[in-house]
C-alpha positions in Angstrom: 0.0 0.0 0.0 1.4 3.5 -0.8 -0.2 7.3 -0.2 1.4 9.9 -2.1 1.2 13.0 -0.4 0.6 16.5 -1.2 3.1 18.7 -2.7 5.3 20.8 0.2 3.7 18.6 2.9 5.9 19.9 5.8 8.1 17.6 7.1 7.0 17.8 10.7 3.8 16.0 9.9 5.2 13.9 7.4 6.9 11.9 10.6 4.3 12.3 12.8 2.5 10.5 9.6 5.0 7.8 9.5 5.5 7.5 13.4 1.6 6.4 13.4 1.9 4.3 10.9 4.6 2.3 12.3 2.8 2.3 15.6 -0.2 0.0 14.0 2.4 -2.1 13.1 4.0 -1.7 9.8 7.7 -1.0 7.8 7.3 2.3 6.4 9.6 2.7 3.0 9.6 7.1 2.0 10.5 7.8 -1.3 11.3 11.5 -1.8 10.7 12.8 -5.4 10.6 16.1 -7.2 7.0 16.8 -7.0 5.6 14.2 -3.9 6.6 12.2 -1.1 5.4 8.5 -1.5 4.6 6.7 2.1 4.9 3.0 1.1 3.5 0.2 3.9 4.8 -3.2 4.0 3.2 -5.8 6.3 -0.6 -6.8 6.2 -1.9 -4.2 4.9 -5.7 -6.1 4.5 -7.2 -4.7 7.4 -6.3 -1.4 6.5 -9.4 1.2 5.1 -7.3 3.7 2.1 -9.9 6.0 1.9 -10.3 6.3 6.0 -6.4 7.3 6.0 -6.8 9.7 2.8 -9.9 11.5 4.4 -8.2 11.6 8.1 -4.7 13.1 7.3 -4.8 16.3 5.5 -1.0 15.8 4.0 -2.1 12.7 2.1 -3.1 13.2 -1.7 -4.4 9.5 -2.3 -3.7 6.2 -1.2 -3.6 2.8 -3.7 -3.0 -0.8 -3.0 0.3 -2.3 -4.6 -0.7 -5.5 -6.0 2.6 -6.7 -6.7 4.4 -8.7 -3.3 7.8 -6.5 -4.3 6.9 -3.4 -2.6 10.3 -1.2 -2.1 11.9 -2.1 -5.5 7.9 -1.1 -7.5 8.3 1.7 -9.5 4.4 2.6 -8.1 6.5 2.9 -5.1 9.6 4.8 -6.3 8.5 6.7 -9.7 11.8 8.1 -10.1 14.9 6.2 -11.4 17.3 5.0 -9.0 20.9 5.9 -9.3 23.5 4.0 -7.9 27.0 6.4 -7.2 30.1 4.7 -6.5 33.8 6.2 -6.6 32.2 9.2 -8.8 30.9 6.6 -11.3 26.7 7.0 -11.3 25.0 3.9 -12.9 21.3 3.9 -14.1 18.7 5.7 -15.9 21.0 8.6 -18.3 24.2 7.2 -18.1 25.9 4.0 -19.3 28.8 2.0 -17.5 31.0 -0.8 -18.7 32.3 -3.1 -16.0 35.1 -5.6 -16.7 37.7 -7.7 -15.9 38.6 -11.7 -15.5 36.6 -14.5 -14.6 39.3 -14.8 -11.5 41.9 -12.8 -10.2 45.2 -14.9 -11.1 47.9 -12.4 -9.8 48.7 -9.2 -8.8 50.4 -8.7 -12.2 48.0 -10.3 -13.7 44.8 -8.3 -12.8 46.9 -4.7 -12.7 47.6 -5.3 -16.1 43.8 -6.5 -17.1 43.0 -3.4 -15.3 45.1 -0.6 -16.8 44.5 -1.8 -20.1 40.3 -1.7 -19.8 40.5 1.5 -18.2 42.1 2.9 -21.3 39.5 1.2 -23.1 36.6 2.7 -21.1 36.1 0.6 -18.3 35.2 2.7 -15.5 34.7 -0.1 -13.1 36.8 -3.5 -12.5 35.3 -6.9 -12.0 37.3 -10.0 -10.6 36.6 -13.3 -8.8 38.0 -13.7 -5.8 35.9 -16.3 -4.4 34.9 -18.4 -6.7 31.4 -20.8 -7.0 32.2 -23.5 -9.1 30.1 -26.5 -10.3 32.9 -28.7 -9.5 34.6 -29.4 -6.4 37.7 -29.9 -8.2 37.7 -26.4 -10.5 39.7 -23.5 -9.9 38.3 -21.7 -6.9 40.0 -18.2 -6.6 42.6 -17.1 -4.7 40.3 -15.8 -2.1 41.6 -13.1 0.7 44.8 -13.1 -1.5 42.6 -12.4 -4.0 41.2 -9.8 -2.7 44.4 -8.3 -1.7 45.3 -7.9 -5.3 42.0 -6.3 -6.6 42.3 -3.6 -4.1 46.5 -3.5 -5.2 44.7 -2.8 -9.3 42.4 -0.3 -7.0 45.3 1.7 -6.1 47.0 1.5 -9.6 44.0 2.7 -11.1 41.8 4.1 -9.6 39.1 1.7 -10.8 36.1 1.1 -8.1 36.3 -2.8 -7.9 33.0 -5.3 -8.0 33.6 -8.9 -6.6 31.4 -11.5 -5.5 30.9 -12.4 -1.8 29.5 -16.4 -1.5 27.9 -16.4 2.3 27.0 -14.0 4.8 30.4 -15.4 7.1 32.7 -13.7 4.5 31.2 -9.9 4.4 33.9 -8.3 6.7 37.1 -9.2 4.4 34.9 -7.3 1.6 35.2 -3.7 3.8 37.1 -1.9 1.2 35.8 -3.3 -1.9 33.2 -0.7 -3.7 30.7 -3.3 -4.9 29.5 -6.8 -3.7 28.1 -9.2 -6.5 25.7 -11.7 -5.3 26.0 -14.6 -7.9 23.4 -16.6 -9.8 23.7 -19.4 -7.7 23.1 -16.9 -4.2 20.0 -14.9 -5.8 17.6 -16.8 -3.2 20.4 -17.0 -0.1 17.7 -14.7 1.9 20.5 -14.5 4.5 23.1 -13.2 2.9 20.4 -10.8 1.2 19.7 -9.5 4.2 23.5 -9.1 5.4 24.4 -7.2 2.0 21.7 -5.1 2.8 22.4 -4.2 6.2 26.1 -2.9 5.1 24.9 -0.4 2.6 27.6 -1.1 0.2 26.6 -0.9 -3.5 25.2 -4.5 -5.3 25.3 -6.4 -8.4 22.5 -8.3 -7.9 22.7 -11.5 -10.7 19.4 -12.8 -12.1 19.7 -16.8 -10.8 19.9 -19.6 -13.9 16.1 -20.4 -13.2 14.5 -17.5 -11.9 12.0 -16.0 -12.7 11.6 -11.9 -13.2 9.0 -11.6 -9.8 11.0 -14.2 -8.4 14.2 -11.5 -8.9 12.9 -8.5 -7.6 11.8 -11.0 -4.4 15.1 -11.0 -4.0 16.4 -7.8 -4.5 13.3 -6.4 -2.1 14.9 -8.5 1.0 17.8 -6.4 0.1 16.4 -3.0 -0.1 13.6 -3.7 2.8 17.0 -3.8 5.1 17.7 0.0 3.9 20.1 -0.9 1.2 18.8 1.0 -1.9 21.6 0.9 -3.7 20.9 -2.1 -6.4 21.6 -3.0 -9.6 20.2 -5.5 -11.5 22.1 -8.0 -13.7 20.3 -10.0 -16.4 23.0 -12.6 -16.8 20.9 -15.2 -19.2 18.7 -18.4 -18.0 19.0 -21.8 -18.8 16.3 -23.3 -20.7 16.2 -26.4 -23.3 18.9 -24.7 -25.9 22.8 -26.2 -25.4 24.3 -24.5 -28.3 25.2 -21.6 -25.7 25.9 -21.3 -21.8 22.8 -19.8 -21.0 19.8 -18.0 -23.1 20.1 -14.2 -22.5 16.7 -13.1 -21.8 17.0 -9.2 -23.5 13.3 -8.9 -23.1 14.0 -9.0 -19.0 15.7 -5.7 -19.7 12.4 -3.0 -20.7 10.5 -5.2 -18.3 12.6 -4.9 -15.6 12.9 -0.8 -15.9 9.1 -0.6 -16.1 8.0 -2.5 -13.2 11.2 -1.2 -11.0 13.1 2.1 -10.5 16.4 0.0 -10.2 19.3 0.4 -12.5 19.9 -2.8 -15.3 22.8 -4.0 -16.9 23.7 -7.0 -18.9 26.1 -9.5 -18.3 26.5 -10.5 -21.9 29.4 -12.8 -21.3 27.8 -15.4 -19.0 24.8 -15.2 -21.2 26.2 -16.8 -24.0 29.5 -18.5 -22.5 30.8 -18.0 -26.4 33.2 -15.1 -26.5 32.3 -14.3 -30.3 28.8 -13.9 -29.4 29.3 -11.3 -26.7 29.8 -8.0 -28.6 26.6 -8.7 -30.6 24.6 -9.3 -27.3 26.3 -6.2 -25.9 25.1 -3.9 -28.6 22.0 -6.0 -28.3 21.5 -5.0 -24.5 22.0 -0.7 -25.4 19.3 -0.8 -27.6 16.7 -3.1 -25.5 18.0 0.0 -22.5 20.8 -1.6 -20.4 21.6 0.7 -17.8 25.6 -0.9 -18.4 27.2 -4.3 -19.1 29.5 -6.9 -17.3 31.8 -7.9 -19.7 35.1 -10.3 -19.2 38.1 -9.5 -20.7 41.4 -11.4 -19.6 44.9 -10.7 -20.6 45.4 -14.3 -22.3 41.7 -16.2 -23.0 43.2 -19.0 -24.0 45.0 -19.9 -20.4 42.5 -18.4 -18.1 42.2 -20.3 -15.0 38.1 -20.1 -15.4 36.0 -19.3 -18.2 38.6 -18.8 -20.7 36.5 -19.5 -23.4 33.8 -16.4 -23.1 36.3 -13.8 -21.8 37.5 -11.1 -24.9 41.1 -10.6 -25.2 42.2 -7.0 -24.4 42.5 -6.1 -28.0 39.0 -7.1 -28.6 37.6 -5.4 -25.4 39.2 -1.9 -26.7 37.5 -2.4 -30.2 34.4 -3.4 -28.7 34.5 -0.3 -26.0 34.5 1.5 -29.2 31.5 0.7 -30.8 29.5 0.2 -27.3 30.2 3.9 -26.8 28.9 5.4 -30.1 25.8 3.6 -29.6 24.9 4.4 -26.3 25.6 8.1 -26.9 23.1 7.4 -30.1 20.6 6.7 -27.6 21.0 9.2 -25.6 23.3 8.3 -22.5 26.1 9.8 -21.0 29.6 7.9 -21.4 32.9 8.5 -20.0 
């Protein structure tokens, strides 16, 4: 349930509004725009008479039920587009961002290198496993603290913000200086370490899980934002369904549908979508024009003895030329690029 209210309600009676509404019982969610302020209830709001409140509190304009169980992350909710600021990069609605970087962080040479090179390229953000979830037991699986240590070393060569993925709730406080947590496909529905990464307030790549479904997505990235954390970004990283030609199926449509029904930034993770590294720069140009907010895109220094996912990762020559044409069309559409 949300009620707007009425243009230059004072803020005095605003939280007197909210402090009575929480006293019956419910998690109040205020979303400040240009022109209202939007009160939105979670809990069971069934017993609750809309047209009681509207006539008994003069700040409120109107009141409406939100159908939809993802309450904080509805764009009824939240008209406005979100944007998500980290290290003076802003990513959602009006700008465009290109994330990148290796499947895993091999070494400190290794991942300075990767790094330098895509920020000449345009990166403006750097992506590396540290922690890696692997099917197998027996596969690569990161380097770990170590690894961390070296994304924060390419940090300080570059300047780059860095996004890595955390796997449990148990791991959160070695991540305190990285910029961006990634929760993985295979995490999407870990509700507890949902509600950890939205407890720290730290920035989140939120990954679309193999089977999910779109509702069954912004579930998950509601437990995140319910905890105060509004800072989310939504990855479409492909699902599986019946095809095995590529990794995954990259569901573009999710894109458009995902802006309409939430205010939350969207980007593409083009890569794992296909899991075919000639594929990926037609599925990034693919994602600016269905209106990805950015992409995730791996790039690795030499593909072809990557320690994971050698085979969908660009080479650095290939991530510049692609950068190049990735830029021209999202300034066609409109965005802002560095």
């Amino acid at each position: 349930m949300v009620f707007v209210l009425k243009k230059n309600a004072a803020e005095d009676k605003i939280a007197a509004f909210v402090k009575k509404i929480e006293g019956a019982g419910f998690t109040t969610f205020l979303s400040t725009g240009t022109e209202h302020t939007v009160v939105c209830l979670i809990g069971n709001t069934a017993r609750l008479d809309v047209d009681f409140i509207v006539q008994t509190n003069e700040i409120v304009e109107y009141g409406k039920r939100v159908t939809e169980p993802y309450k904080a992350v509805n764009r009824t909710v939240h008209p406005a587009d979100t944007l998500v600021t980290v290290g003076g990069v802003t990513i959602g609605e009006g700008y465009f961002q290109v994330i990148a970087g290796p499947c895993s962080v091999e070494s400190e040479a290794q991942i300075i290198g990767v790094a330098r090179s895509v920020k000449e390229s345009g990166a403006t953000l750097l992506r590396g496993g540290a922690f890696k979830p692997r099917t197998s037991p027996y596969s690569f699986q990161g380097l770990q603290e170590r690894g961390l240590e070296y994304l924060l070393a390419a940090k300080r060569a570059t300047g780059l913000p860095i996004v890595t993925e955390v796997m449990n709730q148990t791991q959160l406080p070695l991540f305190g200086d990285v910029d961006v947590l990634q929760i993985g496909a295979r995490n999407m529905q870990n509700y507890d370490l949902l509600k950890e990464v939205g407890r720290c307030r730290k920035p989140v790549v939120l990954k679309r899980g193999f089977s999910s479904t779109i509702e069954e997505f912004l579930m998950s990235a509601e437990y995140i934002v319910a905890e105060g954390n509004p800072n989310v970004i939504l990855c479409e990283r492909g699902i599986r369904t019946f095809e095995t030609m590529t990794r995954n199926t990259l569901d573009l449509s999710a894109v458009p549908l995902l802006k309409q029904k939430s205010h939350l930034p969207v980007i593409v993770d083009p890569s794992h979508a296909a899991g075919i590294r000639s594929l990926v720069p037609a599925l990034s140009k693919a994602a600016v024009a269905v209106g990805a907010d950015g992409l995730m895109i791996e790039a690795h220094n030499d593909p072809a003895n990557a320690l994971s996912d050698g085979a969908q990762s660009l080479d650095l020559d290939q991530f510049r030329d692609l950068c190049g044409e990735i830029r021209r069309r999202a300034e066609f559409e409109g965005k802002k690029v560095k």
